[in-house]
C-alpha positions in Angstrom: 31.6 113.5 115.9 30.7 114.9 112.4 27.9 114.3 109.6 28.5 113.0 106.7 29.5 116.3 105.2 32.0 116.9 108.0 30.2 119.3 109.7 31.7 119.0 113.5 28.9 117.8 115.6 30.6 117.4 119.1 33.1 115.4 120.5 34.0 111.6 121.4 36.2 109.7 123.2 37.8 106.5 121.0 36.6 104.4 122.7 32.9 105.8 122.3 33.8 106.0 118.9 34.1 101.9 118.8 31.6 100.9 121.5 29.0 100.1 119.0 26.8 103.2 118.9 27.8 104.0 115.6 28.4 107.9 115.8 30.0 108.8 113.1 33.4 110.2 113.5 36.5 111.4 111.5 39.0 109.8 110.0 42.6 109.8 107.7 43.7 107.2 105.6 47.4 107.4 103.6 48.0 105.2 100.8 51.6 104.6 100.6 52.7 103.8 96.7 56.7 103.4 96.0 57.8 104.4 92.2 57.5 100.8 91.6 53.8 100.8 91.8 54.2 98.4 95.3 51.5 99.4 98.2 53.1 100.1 101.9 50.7 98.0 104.3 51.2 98.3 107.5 50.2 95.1 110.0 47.8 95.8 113.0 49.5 94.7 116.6 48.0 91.5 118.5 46.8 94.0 121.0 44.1 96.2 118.9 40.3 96.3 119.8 39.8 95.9 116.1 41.1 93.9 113.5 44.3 92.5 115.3 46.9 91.0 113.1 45.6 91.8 110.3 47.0 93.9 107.1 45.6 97.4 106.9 45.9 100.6 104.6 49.5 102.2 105.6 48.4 105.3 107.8 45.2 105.5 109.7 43.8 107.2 112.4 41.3 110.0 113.9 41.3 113.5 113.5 41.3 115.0 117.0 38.7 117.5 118.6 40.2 121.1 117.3 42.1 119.0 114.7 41.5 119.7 111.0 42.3 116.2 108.4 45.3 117.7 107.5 46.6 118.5 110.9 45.6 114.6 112.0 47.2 113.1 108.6 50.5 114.9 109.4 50.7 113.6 112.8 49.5 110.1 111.8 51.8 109.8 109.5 54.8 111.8 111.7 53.8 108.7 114.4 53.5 105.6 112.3 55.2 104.8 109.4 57.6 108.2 110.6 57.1 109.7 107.3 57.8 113.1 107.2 58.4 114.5 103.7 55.5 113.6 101.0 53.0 115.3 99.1 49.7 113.7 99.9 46.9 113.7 97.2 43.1 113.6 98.2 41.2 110.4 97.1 37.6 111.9 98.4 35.4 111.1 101.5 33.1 108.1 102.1 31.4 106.6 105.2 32.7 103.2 106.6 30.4 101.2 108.5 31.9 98.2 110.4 30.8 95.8 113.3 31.5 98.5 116.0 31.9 101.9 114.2 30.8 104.3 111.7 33.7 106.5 110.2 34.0 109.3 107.3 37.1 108.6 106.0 39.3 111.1 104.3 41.4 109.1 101.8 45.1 110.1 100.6 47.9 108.9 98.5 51.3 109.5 98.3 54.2 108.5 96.4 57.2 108.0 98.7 60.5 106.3 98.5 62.3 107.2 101.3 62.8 105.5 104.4 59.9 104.0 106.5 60.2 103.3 110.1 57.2 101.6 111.7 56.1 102.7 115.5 56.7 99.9 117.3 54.2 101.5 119.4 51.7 101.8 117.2 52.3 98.8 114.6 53.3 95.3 114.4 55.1 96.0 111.1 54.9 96.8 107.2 56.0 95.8 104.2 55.4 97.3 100.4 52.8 94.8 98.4 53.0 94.5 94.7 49.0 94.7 92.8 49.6 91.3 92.6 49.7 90.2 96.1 47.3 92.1 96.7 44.9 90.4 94.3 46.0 87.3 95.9 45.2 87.7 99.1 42.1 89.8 98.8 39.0 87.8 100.8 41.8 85.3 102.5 41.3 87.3 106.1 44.5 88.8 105.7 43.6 92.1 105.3 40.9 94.1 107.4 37.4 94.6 105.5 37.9 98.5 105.6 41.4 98.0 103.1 39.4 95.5 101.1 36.5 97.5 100.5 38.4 101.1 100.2 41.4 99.6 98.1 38.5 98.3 95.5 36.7 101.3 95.8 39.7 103.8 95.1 41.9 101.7 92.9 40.7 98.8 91.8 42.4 97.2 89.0 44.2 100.2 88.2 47.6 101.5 88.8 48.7 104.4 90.1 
């Protein structure tokens, strides 16, 4: 658990981190961009706690006890899209608050056109999304509210 400077506080299990209390808790995102200006969105299994089936920022997860962000984005990226080589660029910090959690999310981007190979452990899939489709579906319950709100917040209308 952290404060909303990222100050460690303690530590958490996951599933205290999603049981409703609300402690705030750390987390990476990755936004996957190819040279083509298309967004990498990767598809939540059937089997989450939260949001399953839905479409959801390309690499997210929580940064460990004894972690630092950059240790935790390595290895979430290492075990989900299996990305190894890319050059991640900060996007900033801000709190999520959803049904059943309270997260400070560390946002990233990369550009990256090599290949991607989903976890089939961890994923149901991904595909790249042009800005358009994106548009399209936005508010449709396609996509989980934390990719809504974060993708307006970060990029908006814009490109890369």
């Amino acid at each position: 658990m952290v404060d909303e400077q990222g100050n460690i506080l303690g530590s958490i299990t996951r599933g205290e981190a999603h049981n409703g209390t609300k402690v705030l808790h750390p987390v990476i995102h990755l936004h996957v961009f190819n040279s083509a200006g298309a967004l990498y969105l990767q598809q939540r299994p059937l089997w989450k706690d939260i949001q399953p089936g839905k479409w959801d920022t390309a690499v997210g997860g929580h940064v460990d006890f004894g972690e630092n962000v950059t240790m935790a984005l390595y290895r979430e990226v290492k075990e989900e899209p299996g990305i190894t080589d890319f050059h991640p660029e900060s996007m900033g910090t801000y709190v999520f608050e959803g049904v059943r959690e309270r997260e400070l999310v560390y946002v990233h981007k990369t550009v990256y056109d090599g290949p991607i190979q989903p976890s089939a452990d961890e994923l149901a899939g991904g595909r790249f999304w042009t800005p358009a489709e994106i548009a399209q579906s936005m508010g449709k319950g396609i996509f989980t509210p934390n990719f809504e709100d974060e993708y307006q917040k970060f990029f908006g209308t814009k490109q890369l």
